[in-house]
LUMTORPA-117317 format. One line per 8 residues: number of its first residue (from 1); their letters; for each residue z, y, x of C-alpha. Coordinates in steps of 0.001 Angstrom, whole numbers. Example, Ala and Ser with C-alpha at 12.3 -4.5 7.8 and 13.67 -1.06 7.14 Angstrom:
2
1> AS> 7800/-4500/12300 | 7140/-1060/13670
REM end
This chain:
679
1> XXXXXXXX> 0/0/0 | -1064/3370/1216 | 1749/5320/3021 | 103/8788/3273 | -2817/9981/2061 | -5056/9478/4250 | -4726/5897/3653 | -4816/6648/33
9> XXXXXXXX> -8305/8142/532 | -9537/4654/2639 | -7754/2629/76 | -9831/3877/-2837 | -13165/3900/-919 | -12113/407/-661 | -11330/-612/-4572 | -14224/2438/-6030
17> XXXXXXXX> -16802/2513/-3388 | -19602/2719/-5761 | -18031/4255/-8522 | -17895/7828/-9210 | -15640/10298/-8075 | -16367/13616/-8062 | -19291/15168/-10284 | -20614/18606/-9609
25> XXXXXXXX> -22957/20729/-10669 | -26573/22224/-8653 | -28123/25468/-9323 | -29197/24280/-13171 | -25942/23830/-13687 | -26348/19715/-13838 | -23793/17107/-13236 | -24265/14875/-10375
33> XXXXXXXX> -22023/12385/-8572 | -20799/11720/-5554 | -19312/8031/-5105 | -16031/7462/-3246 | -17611/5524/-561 | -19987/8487/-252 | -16921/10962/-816 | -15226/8705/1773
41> XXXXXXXX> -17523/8951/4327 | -18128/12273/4247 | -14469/12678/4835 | -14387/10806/7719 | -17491/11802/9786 | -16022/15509/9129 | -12792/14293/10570 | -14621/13450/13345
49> XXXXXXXX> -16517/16548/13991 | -13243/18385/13327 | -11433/16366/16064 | -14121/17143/18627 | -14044/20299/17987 | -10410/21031/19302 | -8360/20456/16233 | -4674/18747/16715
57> XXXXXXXX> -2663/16967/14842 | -562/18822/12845 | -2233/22097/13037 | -3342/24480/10248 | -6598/25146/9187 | -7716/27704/6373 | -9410/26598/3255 | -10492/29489/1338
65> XXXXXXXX> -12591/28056/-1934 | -12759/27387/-5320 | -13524/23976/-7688 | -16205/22657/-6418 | -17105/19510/-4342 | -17082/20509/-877 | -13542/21662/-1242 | -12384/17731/-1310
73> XXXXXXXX> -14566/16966/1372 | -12718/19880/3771 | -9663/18512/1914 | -10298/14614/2834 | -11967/15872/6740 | -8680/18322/7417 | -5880/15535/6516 | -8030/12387/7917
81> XXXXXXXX> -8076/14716/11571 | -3911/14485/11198 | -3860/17959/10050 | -2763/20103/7210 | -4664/22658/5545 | -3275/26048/4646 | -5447/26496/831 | -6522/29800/-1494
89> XXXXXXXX> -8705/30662/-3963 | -11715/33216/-3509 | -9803/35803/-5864 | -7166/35974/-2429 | -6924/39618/-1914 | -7545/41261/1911 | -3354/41708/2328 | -2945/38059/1345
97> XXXXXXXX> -6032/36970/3460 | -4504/38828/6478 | -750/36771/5855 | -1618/33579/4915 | -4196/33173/8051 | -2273/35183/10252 | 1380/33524/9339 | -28/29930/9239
105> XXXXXXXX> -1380/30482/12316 | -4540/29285/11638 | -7448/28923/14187 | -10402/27392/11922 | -11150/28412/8657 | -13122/26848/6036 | -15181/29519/3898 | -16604/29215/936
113> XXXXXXXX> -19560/31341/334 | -20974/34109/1998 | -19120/36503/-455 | -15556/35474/427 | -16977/35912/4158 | -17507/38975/3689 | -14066/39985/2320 | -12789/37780/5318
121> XXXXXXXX> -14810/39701/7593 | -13631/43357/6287 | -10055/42161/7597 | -11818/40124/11227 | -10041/42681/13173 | -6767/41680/12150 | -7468/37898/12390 | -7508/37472/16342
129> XXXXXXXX> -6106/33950/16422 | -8956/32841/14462 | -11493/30952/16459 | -13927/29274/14309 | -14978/29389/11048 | -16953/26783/8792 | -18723/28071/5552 | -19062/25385/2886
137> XXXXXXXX> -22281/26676/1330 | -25611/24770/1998 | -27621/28274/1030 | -25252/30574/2893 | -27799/32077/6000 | -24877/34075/7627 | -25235/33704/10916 | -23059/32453/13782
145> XXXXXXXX> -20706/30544/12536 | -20457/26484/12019 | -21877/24571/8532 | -19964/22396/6590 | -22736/19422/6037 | -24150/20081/10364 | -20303/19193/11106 | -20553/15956/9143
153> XXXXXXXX> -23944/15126/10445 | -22356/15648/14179 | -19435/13146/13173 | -21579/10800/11659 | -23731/10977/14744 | -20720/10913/16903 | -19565/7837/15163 | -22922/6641/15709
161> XXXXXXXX> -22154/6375/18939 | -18472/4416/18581 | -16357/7233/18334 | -13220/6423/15778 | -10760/9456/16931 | -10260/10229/13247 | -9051/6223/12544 | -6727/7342/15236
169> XXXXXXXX> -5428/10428/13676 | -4800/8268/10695 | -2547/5739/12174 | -527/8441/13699 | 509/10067/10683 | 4094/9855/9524 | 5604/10484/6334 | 6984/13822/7178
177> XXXXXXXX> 3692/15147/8317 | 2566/17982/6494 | -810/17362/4360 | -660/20926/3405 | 1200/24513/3700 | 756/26634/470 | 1575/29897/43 | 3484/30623/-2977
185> XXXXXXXX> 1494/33503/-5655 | 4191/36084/-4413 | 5501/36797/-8312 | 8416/38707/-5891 | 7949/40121/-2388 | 5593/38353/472 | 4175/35011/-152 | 6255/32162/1375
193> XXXXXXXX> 4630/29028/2725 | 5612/26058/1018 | 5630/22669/3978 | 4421/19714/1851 | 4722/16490/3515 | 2592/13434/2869 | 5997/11658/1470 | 6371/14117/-1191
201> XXXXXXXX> 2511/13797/-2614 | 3077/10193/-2291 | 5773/10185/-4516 | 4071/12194/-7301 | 1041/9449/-6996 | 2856/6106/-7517 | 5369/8015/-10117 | 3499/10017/-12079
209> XXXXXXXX> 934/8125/-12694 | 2412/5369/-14546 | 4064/7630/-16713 | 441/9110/-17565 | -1164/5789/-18499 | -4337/6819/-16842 | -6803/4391/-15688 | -10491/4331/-13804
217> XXXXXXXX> -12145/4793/-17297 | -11025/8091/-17248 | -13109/11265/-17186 | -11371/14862/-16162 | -11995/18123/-16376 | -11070/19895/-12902 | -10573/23614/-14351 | -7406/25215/-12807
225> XXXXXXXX> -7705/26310/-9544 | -8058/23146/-6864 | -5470/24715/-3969 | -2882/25148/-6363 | -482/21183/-5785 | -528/20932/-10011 | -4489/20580/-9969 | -4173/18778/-6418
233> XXXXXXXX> -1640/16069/-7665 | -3922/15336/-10905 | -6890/14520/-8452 | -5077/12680/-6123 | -3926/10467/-8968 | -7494/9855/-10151 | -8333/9276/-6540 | -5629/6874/-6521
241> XXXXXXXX> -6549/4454/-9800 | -10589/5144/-9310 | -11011/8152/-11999 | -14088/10737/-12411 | -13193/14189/-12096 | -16190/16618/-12947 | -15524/20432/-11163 | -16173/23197/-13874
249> XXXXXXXX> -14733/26948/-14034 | -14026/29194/-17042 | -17348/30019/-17580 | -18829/26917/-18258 | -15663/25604/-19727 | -17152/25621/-23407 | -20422/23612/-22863 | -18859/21261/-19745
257> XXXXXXXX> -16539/20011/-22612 | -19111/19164/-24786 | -21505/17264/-21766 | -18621/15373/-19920 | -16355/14528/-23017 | -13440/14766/-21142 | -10541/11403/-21871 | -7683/14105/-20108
265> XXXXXXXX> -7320/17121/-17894 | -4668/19208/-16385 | -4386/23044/-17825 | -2147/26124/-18190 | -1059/27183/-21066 | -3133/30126/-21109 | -6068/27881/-21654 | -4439/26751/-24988
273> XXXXXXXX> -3260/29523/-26549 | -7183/31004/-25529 | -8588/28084/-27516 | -5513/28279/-30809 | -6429/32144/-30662 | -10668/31157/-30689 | -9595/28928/-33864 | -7436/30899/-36053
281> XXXXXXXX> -9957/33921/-35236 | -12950/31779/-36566 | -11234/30434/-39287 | -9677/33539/-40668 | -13015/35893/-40429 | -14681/35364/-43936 | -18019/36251/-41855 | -17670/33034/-39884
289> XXXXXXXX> -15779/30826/-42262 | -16608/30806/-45895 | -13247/30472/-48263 | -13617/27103/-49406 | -14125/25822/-45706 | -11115/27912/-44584 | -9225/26464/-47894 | -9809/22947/-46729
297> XXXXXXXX> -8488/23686/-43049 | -5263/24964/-44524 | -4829/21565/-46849 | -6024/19696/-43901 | -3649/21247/-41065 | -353/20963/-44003 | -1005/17276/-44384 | -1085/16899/-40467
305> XXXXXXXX> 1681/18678/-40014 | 4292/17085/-42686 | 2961/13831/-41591 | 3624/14207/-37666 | 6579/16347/-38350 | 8186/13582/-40263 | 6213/10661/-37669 | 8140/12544/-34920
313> XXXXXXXX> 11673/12202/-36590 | 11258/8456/-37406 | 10055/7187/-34020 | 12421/9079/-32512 | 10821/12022/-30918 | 12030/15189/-32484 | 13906/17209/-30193 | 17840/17791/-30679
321> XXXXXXXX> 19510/19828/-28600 | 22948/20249/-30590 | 23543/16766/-31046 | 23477/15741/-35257 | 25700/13589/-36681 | 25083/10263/-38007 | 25633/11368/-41558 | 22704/14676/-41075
329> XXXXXXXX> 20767/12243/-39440 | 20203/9407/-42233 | 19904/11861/-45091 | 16887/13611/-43143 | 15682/10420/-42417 | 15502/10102/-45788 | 13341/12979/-46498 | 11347/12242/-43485
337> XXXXXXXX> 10383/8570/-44989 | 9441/10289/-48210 | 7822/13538/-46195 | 5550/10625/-44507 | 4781/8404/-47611 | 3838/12038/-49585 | 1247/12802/-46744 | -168/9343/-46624
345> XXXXXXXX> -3898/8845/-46670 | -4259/8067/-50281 | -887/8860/-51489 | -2415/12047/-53983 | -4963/10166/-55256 | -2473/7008/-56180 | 27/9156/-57593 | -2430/11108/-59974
353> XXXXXXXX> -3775/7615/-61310 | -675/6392/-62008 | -40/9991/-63813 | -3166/10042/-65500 | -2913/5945/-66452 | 1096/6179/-67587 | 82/9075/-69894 | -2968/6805/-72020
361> XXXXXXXX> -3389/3382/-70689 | -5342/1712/-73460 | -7814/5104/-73968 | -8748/8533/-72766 | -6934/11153/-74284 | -6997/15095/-73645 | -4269/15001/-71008 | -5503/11867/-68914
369> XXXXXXXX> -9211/13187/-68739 | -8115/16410/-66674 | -5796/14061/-64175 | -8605/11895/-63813 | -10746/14477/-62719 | -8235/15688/-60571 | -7325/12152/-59279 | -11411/12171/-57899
377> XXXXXXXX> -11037/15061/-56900 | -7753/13596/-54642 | -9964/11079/-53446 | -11571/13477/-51186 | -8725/15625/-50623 | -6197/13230/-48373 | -5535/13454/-45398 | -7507/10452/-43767
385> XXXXXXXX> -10391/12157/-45216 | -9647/15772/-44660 | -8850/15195/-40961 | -12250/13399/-40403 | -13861/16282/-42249 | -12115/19079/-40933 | -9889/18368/-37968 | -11800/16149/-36041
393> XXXXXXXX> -14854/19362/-36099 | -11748/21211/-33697 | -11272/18111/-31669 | -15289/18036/-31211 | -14310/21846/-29974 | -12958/19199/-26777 | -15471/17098/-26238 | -14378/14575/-28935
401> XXXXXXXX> -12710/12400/-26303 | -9751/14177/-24854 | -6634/11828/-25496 | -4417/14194/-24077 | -3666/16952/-21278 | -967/17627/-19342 | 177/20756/-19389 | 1798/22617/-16728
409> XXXXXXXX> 2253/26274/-14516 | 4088/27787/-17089 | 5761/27482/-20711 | 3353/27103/-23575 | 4210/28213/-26654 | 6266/26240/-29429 | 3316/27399/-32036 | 419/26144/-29851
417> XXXXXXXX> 2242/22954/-28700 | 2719/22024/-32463 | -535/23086/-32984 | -2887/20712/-30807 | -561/17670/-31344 | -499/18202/-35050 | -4790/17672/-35170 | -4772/15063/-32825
425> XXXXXXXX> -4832/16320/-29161 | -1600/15411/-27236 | -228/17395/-24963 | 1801/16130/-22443 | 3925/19234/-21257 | 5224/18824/-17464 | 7438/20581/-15198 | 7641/21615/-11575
433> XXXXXXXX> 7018/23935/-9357 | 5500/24190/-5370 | 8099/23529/-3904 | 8614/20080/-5618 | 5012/18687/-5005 | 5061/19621/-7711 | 5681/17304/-11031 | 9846/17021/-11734
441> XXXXXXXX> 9470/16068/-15333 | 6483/14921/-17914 | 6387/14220/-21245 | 4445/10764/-21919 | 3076/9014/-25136 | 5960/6936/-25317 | 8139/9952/-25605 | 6052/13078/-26463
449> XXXXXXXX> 8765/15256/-27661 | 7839/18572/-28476 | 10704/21099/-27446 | 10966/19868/-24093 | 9287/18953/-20643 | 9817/15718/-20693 | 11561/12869/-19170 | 12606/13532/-15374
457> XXXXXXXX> 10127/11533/-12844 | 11510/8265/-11305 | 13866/8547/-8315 | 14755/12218/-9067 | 18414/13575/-9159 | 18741/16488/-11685 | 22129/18732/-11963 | 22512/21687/-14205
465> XXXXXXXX> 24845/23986/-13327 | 26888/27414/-14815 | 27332/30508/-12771 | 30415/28924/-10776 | 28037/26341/-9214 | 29643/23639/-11273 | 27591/20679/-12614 | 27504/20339/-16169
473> XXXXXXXX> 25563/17688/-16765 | 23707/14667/-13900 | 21205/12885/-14306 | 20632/9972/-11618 | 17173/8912/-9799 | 16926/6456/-12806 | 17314/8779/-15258 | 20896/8090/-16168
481> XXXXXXXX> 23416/10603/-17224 | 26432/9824/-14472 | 28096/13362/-15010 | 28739/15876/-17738 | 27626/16071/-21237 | 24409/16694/-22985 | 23152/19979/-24776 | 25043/22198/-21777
489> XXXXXXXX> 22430/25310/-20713 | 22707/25999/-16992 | 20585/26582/-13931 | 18304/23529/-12752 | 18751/21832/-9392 | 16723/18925/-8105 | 16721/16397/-5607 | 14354/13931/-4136
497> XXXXXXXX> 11456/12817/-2341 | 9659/15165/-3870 | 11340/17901/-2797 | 9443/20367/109 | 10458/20058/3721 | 10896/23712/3681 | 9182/27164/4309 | 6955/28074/7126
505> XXXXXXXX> 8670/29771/10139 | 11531/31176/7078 | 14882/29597/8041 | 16285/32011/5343 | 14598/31829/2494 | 14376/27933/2805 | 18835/27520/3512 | 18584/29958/178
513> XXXXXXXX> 16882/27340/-1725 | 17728/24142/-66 | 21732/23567/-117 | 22374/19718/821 | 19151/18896/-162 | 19010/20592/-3571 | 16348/22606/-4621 | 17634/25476/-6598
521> XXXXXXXX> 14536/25995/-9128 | 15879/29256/-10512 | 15082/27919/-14384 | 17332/27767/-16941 | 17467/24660/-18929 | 19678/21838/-20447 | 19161/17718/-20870 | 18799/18073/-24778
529> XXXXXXXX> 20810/14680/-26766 | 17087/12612/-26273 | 17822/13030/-23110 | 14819/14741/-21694 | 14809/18244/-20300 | 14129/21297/-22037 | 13580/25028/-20085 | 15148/27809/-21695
537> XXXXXXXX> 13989/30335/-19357 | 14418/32031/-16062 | 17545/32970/-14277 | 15574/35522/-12196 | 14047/36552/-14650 | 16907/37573/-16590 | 17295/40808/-18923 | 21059/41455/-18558
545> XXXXXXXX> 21644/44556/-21096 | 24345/46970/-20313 | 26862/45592/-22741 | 26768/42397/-20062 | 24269/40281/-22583 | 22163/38029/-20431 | 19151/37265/-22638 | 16282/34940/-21419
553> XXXXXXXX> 12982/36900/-21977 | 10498/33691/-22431 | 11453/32531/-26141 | 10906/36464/-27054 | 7681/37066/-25736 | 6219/33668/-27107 | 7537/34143/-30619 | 5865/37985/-30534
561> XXXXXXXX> 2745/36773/-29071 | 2545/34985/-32375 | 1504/37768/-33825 | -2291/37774/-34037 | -2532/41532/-33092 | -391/41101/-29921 | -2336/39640/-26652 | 271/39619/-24215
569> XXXXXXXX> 3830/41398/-23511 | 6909/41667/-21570 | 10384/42298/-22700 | 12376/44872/-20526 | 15624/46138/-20761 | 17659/45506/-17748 | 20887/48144/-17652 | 19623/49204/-21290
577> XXXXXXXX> 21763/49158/-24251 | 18836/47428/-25920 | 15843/44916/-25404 | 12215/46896/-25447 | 8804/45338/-24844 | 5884/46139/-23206 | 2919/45135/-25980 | -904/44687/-25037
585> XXXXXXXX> -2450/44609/-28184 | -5305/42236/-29636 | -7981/44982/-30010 | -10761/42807/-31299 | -8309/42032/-34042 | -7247/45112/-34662 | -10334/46728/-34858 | -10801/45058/-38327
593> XXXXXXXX> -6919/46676/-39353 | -8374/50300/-38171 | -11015/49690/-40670 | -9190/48509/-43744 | -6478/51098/-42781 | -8635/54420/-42240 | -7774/54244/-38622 | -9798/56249/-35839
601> XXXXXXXX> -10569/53621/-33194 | -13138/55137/-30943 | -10903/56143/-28326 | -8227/53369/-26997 | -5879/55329/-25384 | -5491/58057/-28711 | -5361/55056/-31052 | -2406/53329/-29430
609> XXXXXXXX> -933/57121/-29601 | -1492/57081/-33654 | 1529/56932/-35598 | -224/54498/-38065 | -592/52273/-35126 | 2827/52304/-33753 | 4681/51717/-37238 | 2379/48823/-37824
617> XXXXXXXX> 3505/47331/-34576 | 7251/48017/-35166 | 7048/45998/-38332 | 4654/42852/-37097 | 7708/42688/-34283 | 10440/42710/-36652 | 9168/40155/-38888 | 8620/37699/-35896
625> XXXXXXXX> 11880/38845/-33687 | 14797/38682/-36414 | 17761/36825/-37137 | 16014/34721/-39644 | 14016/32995/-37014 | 17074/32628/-34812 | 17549/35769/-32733 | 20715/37391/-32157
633> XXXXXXXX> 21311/41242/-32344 | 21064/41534/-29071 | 18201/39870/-28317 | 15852/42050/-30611 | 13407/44450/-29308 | 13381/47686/-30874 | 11809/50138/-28111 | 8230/49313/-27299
641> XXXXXXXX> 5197/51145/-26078 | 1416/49427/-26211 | -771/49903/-23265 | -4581/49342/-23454 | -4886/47119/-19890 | -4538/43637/-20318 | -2519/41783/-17533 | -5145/40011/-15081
649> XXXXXXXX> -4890/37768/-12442 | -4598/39452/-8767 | -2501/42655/-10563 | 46/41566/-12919 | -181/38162/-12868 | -679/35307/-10318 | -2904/32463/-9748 | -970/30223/-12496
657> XXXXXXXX> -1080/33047/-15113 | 2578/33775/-14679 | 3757/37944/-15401 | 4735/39289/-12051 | 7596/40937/-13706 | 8351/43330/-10609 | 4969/44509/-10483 | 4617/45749/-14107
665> XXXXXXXX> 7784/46796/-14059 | 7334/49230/-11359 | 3944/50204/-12798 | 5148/51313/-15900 | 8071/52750/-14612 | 7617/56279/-16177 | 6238/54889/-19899 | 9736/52256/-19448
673> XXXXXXX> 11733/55215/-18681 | 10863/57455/-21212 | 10600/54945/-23718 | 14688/54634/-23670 | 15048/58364/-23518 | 12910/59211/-26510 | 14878/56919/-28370
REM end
């Protein structure tokens, strides 16, 4: 059994070698494979080329490229040579490009086009140590500098020629080697670089992957971006049972569903709440959607819901995080057996016969003929039917094939969760971060339990702890609770072979973090009584008010981005007497208000300004942030000021979508500060 991954790599070339393993696209935008004996090979003769030209063991070497095939070539040449690459996506601004390289100490670089050259080029002077650099382009004519595919033509020729330096690379890996260094988004100050070893990866492969229920029929979508570890772990686990992943981008995300069909994919839950907002939009724009069509979606999505809500309680997978008592529990079983009977397939239809029959069973009479007609009419309206005529269209939306994706990179909204699972596409929320590899917890089909990450990955030790650094609750590396009691919110701390060695060349930062071996993950959650974990929110991230409430922002902003006029926000409030919110409005949407309301919308920045506009928004946040749906006093926003800027990747958010809190903060420093004074 493979040990590292570079074994892992020869392994599967070994089981796969002429099936598929990576598809990607040419110039017409048309799938093609490449096998993993091809993939393999390539791998190795670049190892080979790599090795000659002067790289060691252990050293760094920059990858700086997007989804696409020759990244897991670089990927599979740079750890078969015994090193580690240091990876980034093109949208890497010149500051980070000058860090990362510099700080890493990199000497090669692998490039991926002759665009990011050129923003690699406008910071050359400031990149000394760099030696060589190898652009991963076939069409790129930049000259002077070293080709991807010549390097793997000089290894295969060098091989050619009995040459098997990279086979000795290989053996002299060990499992605290580093496959890669990766530099955290930088939500707060510099970047720090994150020292994964081949042990940890490892770990995630053999398992996550059982817990997934994944095999070598599957197909996946590769869409978030390939040097983050959550989209690296997901291919190395198809590399490891024989898998197809196809590379696509957001562009092409529409139409590469519908040509690969994808059976599962990894994703952010950005890309879901895109896809709910696409839906409801559709569906509730009479210009798009006629009524009857938009009728039947809303009998369609009620029967799927009552029927998984109550499928969920009686197999066991509704969340419960106080604990209910034997008594609560069999009386709500009770409704939940009749809730799923009621929302059968042909439950309406038998219970209008029987209506229609009990009322004249030897002849027609004036009541009967109206609940027969109805009864038909019931016939076509259940829910077997309705979710083949309706539901399954949205599914097609997919591809038709996806059996589930696992979510990850941030917390997706209770709404959108419900949502997807409810029509028939599960969604297997996970949990981790860089620093553990980076999977802690996953839900699985088993136990898809909607209100919480999942069950915590095989040999990993959980604590979570109050203020006072005391443990509250344990769970053991086989998931057993050996401390503490259930429900109890607290700080998460991990252990295990998962777990990073540390950060690059940042003794501080990495004893801050690593106590004893515990990663401190700076989330807030609690083991909830079916004993899987649920995240409640950030303990950085933190609004403590000046009455000494700590409120956890999260659960706020996903309830108001409910609303379908609000795109994004971000509650604020720290040292206020109250909570506030920074809204970005759904203009699209609310173009359609402006014009039932008499609104003047040619000018973004005066409309936001209208007093129309603001009262609107004051009430669409009260109805959604109110006691009724569980929110203290405290934890209501009543400040707020709308912006017209949407929060993009590169400015106020990073590479996995998440709010750079700091940065917005600071940006809207005067509109936050006057906000509270106008009060």
């Amino acid at each position: 059994m493979a040990e590292n991954l570079a074994q892992l790599f020869r392994e599967a070339a070994e089981k796969y070698k002429d099936q598929p393993a990576f598809y990607s696209k040419d110039a017409q935008k048309n799938y093609h494979p490449v096998t993993y004996g091809q993939l393999y090979d390539y791998g190795l003769n670049l190892a080979e080329a790599l090795i000659d030209l002067g790289i060691k063991s252990r050293e760094h070497v920059g990858l700086l490229a997007d989804n696409r095939l020759e990244w897991i070539i670089a990927d599979y040449g740079i750890i078969m040579s015994g090193a580690a690459d240091v990876p980034r996506g093109t949208d890497i601004t010149d500051s980070e490009i000058v860090y990362i390289i510099s700080h890493s100490e990199s000497e090669v670089v692998f490039i991926e086009n002759d665009k990011m050259l050129e923003k690699f080029n406008r910071n050359k002077s400031q990149l000394s140590k760099v030696k060589t650099i190898i652009m991963m382009d076939r069409e790129s004519t930049a000259p002077g500098i070293l080709k991807l595919y010549d390097l793997i033509e000089k290894g295969k020729q060098l091989r050619a020629g009995g040459s098997r330096k990279a086979e000795e690379r290989v053996a002299g890996i060990q499992p605290n080697d580093l496959f890669t260094l990766i530099y955290t988004s930088g939500t707060t100050g510099l970047p720090k670089g994150v020292q994964l070893m081949h042990s940890n990866m490892m770990h995630q492969v053999l398992n996550v992957t059982p817990m997934l229920k994944i095999n070598a029929e599957a197909k996946l979508l590769s869409i978030l971006p390939v040097w983050h570890v959550f989209e690296r772990v997901v291919e190395y686990v198809c590399i490891s049972i024989g898998a197809a992943t196809y590379y696509t981008n957001v562009r092409d995300l529409r139409q590469d569903l519908a040509t690969v069909k994808p059976t599962f994919m990894g994703s952010a839950p950005r890309l879901w709440e895109n896809i709910y907002n696409g839906i409801y939009t559709r569906i509730n724009d009479p210009g798009q959607t006629p009524a009857l069509r938009r009728g039947l979606f809303k009998i369609a999505y009620f029967f799927s819901d009552k029927k998984n809500a109550a499928a969920r309680f009686l197999s066991g997978n509704e969340v419960d995080y106080h604990g209910r008592s034997s008594i609560k529990s069999v009386f709500y079983g009770i409704l939940m057996v009749i809730q799923f009977l009621l929302t059968g397939p042909y439950t309406l239809t038998v219970l209008t016969a029987i209506a229609a029959y009990s009322l004249a069973p030897t002849e027609l009479s004036f009541l009967s003929l109206p609940l027969y007609a109805v009864s038909a009419l019931a016939l076509f309206l259940n829910s077997a039917t309705l979710d083949k005529v309706v539901l399954s269209k949205i599914r097609t939306a997919t591809g038709g094939k996806l059996k589930a994706s696992i979510s990850g990179g941030g917390a997706l909204p209770r709404h959108v969760d419900e949502f997807f699972n409810n029509i028939g596409i599960k969604v297997l929320e996970g949990y981790g971060m860089t620093e553990t590899s980076p999977v802690l917890s996953v839900r699985t089909f088993q136990k898809l339990i909607i209100g919480s990450v999942g069950s915590i990955v095989p040999k990993t030790n959980l604590q979570i702890r109050n203020d006072n650094n005391e443990i509250l609750t344990e769970v053991d590396e086989n998931g057993h609770i050996t401390k503490g009691m259930l429900g109890r919110k607290g700080v998460v701390f991990v252990k295990g072979p998962q777990v990073m060695k540390g950060y690059f060349k940042n003794e501080e930062a990495t004893a801050k973090a690593l106590v004893d071996g515990w990663m401190n993950t700076g989330d807030m959650g609690m083991i909830n009584f079916k004993k899987t974990l649920t995240l409640t929110g950030r303990a950085k991230d933190t609004v403590v008010l000046m009455g000494g409430e700590n409120v956890e922002p999260v659960p706020i902003e996903n309830k108001l981005q409910e609303s379908p006029y609000i795109s994004q926000c971000m509650v604020i409030g720290q040292d206020q007497k109250n909570l506030g919110a920074i809204i970005v409005p759904d203009f699209e949407k609310l173009q359609e208000w402006a014009k039932e309301n008499g609104v003047e919308f040619s000018d973004k920045e005066k409309f936001i300004e209208n007093p129309k506009v603001t009262d609107f928004f004051r009430k669409e946040i009260k109805n959604l942030n109110n006691a009724k749906n569980g929110f203290k006093s405290f934890e209501q926003v009543t400040p707020f000021f709308l912006i017209t800027k949407p929060f993009e990747v590169g400015d106020e958010l990073n590479n996995m979508l998440k709010m750079k809190r700091h940065v917005i903060a600071e940006k809207y420093a005067d509109k936050i500060k006057k906000v509270y004074t106008d009060k």
